[in-house]
N, C-alpha and C positions, 0 to 999 in steps of 0.2 A: 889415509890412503883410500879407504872404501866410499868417503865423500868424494873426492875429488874422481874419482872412476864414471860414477852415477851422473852429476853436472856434466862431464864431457860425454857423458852418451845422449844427455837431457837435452844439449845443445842444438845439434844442427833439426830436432823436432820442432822446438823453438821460434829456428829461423825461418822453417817451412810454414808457419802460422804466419808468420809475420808478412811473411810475400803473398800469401794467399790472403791476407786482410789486404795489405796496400791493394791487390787485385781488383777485390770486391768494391771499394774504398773507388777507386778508377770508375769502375761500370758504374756505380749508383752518380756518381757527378757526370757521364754522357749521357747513363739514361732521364738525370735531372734537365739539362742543356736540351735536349729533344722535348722534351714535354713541356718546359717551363719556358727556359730563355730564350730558344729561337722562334715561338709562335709569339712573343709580347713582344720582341725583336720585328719582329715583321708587322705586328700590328702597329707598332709605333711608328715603324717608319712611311704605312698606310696613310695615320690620320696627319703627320709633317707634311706628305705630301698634298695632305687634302686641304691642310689648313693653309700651307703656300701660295695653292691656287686658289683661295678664297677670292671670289669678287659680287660687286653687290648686284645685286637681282636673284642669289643661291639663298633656296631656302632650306635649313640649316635645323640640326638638333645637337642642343646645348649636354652637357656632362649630367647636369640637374633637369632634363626633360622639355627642356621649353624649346616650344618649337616657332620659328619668326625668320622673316626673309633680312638678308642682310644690305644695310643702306649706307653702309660704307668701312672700309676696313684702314684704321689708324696704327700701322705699327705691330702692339702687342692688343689693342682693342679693337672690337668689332663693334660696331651699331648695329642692331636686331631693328624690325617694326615686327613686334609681338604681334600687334591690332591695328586697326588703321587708326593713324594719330599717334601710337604710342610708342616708344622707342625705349631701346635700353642698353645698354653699355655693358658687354662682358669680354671677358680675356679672351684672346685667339685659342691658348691651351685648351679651353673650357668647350670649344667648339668641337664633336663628338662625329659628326657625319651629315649628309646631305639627307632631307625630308623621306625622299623617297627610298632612297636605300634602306634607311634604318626602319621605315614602315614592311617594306616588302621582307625584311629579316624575322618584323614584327609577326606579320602577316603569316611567314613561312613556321613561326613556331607556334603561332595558334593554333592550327591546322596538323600540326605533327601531334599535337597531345591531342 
């Protein structure tokens, strides 16, 4: 009789833990969404739109750094001219931002340190 008294008063303490985890549990997944998912959300749909409008005469910086005007865009591939003469074949994905944008970001965090 003296167990069963104790667990019904243990009880609704319990519950009260339990609603206040689910709570916490809630905020840490908006506060993750805010920090994480909707600024790669929006970056992503930046370089879609950027990679969409690709056309040739855009000089372009690759995932891997290379930097090369584009001479013509097939599909899911791009032609680069790396140099003059040289040419090279990479994925549309791979394709990161337009020359001067990513210089001028480049430029803006030299200058900050």
């Amino acid at each position: 009789m003296m167990h069963t008294i104790l667990l019904q008063a243990a009880a609704p303490s319990a519950m009260g833990q339990g609603v206040q985890t689910l709570i916490m549990i809630g905020l840490m997944v908006i506060v993750f969404w805010f920090l994480v998912w909707r600024p790669q959300g929006k970056e992503q749909a930046r370089l879609e739109g950027l990679q969409n409008k690709l056309k040739a005469g855009d000089e372009v910086v690759t995932a891997s750094g290379i930097l090369g005007k584009v001479v013509r865009v097939d599909n899911r591939i791009v032609t680069l001219e790396i140099s003059k003469g040289n040419k090279m074949k990479v994925l549309l994905s791979q394709i990161q931002g337009l020359q001067s944008t990513v210089l001028k970001e480049n430029e803006a965090a030299q200058t900050a340190k």
